[in-house]
C-alpha positions in Angstrom: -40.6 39.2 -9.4 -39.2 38.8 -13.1 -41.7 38.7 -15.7 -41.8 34.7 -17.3 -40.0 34.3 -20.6 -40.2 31.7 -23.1 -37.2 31.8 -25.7 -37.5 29.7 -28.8 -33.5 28.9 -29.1 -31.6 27.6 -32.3 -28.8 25.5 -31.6 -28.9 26.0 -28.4 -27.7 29.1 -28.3 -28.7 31.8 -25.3 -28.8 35.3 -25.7 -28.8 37.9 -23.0 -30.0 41.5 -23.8 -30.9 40.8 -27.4 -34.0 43.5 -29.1 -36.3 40.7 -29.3 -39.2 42.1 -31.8 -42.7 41.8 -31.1 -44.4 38.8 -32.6 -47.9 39.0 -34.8 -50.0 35.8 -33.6 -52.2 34.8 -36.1 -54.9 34.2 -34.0 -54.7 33.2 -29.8 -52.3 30.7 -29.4 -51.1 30.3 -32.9 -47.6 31.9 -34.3 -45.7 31.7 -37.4 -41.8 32.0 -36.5 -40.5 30.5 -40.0 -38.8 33.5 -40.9 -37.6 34.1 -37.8 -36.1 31.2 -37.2 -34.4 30.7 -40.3 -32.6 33.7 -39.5 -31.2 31.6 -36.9 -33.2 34.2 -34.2 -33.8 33.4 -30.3 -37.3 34.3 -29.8 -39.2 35.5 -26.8 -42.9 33.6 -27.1 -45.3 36.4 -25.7 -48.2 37.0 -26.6 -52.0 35.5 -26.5 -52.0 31.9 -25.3 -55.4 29.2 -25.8 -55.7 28.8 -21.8 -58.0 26.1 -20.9 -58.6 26.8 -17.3 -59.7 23.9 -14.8 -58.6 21.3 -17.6 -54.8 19.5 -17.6 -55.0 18.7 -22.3 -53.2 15.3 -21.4 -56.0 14.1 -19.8 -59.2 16.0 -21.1 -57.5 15.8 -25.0 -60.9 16.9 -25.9 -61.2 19.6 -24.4 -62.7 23.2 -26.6 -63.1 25.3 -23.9 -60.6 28.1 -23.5 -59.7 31.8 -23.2 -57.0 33.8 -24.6 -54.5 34.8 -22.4 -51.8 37.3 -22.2 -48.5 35.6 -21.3 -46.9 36.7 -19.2 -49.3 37.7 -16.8 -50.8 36.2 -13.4 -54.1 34.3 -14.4 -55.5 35.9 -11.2 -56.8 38.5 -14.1 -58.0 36.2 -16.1 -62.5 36.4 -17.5 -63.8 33.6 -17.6 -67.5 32.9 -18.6 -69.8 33.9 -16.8 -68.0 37.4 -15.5 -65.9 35.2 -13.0 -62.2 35.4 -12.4 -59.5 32.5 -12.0 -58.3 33.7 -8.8 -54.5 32.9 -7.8 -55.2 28.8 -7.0 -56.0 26.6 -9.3 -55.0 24.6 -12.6 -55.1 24.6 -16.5 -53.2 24.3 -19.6 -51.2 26.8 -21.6 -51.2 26.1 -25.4 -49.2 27.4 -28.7 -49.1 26.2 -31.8 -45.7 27.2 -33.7 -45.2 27.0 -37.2 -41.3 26.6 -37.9 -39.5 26.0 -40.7 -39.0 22.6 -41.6 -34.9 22.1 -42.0 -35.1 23.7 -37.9 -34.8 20.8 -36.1 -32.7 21.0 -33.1 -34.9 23.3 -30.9 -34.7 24.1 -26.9 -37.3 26.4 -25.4 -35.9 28.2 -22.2 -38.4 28.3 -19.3 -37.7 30.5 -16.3 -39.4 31.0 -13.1 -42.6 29.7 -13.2 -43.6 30.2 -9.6 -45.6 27.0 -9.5 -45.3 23.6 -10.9 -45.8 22.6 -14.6 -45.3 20.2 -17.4 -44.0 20.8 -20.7 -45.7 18.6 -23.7 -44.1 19.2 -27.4 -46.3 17.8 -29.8 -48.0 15.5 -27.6 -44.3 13.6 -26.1 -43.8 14.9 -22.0 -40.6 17.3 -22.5 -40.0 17.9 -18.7 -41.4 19.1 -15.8 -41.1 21.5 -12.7 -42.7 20.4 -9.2 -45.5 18.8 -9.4 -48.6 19.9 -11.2 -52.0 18.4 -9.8 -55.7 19.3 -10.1 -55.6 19.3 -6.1 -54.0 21.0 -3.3 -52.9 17.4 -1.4 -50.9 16.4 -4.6 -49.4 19.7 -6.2 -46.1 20.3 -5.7 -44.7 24.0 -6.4 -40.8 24.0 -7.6 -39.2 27.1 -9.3 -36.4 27.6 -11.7 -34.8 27.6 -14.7 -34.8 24.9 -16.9 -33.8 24.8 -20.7 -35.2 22.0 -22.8 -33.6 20.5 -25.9 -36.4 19.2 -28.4 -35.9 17.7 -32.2 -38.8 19.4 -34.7 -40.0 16.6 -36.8 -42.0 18.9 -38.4 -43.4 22.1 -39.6 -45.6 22.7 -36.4 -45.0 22.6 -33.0 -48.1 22.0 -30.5 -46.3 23.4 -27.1 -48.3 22.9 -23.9 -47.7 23.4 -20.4 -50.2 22.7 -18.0 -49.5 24.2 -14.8 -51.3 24.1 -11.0 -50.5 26.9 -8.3 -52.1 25.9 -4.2 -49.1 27.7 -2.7 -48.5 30.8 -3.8 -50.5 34.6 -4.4 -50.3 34.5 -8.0 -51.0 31.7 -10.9 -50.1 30.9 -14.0 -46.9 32.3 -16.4 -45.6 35.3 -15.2 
């Protein structure tokens, strides 16, 4: 199965086979892509995520609890506290914060195969979503595909979450 990838796109502009270069998170779940961007750059978002597992941020906004988490990956490998593992069901949200420049402010963020359901928050404002994610098996929904979203920065960070459930399938999370 292909690997998740996030691209940060200016103008709306997709690139295929492009020498992405590694990003430097300043700590988990925090990136500066100013200079990047202004070099009008698509940008593949991997890297170490703020994973709150067993908590969707919309509706637990207060919510500290969390792990950093390599995405891509299946959370299946995921520590959490208390030497456990996430195992390949259940729910939780994905956050990045993303310092951009602030003249940047037509944005679209390119989501592909997420093998469960999700939905995508930019700064707090409900971007789109894919299936249907749920804390429970009865009301999750999985759905997979490619979806590009078109955002406007208003500005200098972005807070990008994606809260995402999996019931139906052997691996969670982004990967």
């Amino acid at each position: 199965m292909k690997s998740i990838r996030y691209f940060l796109l200016v103008f709306i502009l997709l690139f295929s086979g492009c020498n992405q270069p590694r990003l430097v998170f300043e700590r988990p779940g925090s990136v500066d892509l100013r200079s990047e961007l202004s070099a009008g750059k698509a940008i593949q978002l991997d890297g170490l995520y703020r994973f709150y597992p067993g908590v969707f941020l919309s509706q637990n906004p207060e919510a500290t609890n969390y792990i950093a988490a390599p995405v891509p990956g299946p959370w299946d490998l995921y520590s959490l506290p208390g030497n456990k593992r996430m195992g390949p069901t259940g729910f939780g949200t994905f956050e990045l914060e993303v310092k951009v420049p602030q003249a940047k402010d037509r944005l679209a963020l390119d989501l592909s195969d997420i093998g469960t359901a999700y939905r995508l928050y930019i700064n707090g404002e409900l971007v789109g979503e894919k299936g249907k994610a749920a804390s429970d098996p009865a009301r999750h929904r999985p759905e997979v595909g490619q979806e590009i979203y078109h955002f406007v920065s208003k500005g200098p960070l972005l807070d990008i979450r994606l809260e995402v459930s999996n019931f139906s399938y052997r691996k969670g999370g982004i990967w």
